[in-house]
C-alpha positions in Angstrom: 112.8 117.2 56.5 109.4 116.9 57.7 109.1 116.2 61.5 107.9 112.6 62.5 104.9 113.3 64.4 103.4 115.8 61.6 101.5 113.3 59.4 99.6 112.3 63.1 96.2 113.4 63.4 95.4 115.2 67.2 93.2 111.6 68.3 96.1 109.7 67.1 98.1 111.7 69.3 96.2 112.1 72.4 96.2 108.6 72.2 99.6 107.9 72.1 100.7 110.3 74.7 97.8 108.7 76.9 99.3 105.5 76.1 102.9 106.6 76.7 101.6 108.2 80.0 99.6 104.9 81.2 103.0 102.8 81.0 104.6 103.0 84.3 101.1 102.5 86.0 101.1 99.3 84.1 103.9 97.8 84.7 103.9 99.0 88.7 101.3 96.6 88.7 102.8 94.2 86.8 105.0 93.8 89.5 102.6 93.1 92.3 100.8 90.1 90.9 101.7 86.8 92.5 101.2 84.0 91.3 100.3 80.5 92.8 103.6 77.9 92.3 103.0 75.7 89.9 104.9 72.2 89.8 106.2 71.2 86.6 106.6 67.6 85.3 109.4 66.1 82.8 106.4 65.5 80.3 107.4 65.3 77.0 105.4 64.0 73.7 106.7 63.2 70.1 104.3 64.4 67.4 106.0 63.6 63.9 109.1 63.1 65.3 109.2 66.8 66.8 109.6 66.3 70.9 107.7 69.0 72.7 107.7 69.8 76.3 104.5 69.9 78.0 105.7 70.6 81.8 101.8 71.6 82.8 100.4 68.7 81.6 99.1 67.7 85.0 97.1 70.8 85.0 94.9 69.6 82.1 93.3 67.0 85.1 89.6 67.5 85.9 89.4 69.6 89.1 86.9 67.2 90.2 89.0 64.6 89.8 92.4 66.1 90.9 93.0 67.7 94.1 95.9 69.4 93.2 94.4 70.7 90.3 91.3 72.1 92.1 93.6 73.4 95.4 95.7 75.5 91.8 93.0 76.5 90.4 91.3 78.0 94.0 94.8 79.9 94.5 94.9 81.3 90.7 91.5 82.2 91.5 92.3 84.5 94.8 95.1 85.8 92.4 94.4 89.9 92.2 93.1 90.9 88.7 96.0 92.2 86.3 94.0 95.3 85.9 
């Protein structure tokens, strides 16, 4: 029986142990984020007789034209990168 990891070249394998490595980090910071709340409406649209729920609908609104949309939008914005 050959071993799994024999037919992987030494790059491909660096690269997964790197990646293997990098996990924890990513998902430490993955818990950190914080996100702005974001309301969500009983909006709900029939396209060929499929119903399909479309609770951000209101965030679709022009920011210059919505001031709740604008206010989300500046809190998203102060939101830390992922990364």
């Amino acid at each position: 029986m050959r071993h799994p990891f024999r037919r992987l070249s030494a790059p491909r394998l660096a690269a997964f142990a790197l990646a293997v490595g990098l996990l924890p980090l990513l998902e430490g910071a993955q818990s950190r984020l914080s996100y702005p709340p974001t309301r969500r409406v009983e909006q709900v649209d029939v396209f060929h007789g499929v119903s399909v729920a479309d609770p951000y609908r209101w965030l679709e609104d022009d920011i210059h034209q919505s001031a709740e949309v604008q206010s989300w939008v500046e809190a998203e914005n102060r939101s830390p990168p992922a990364i």
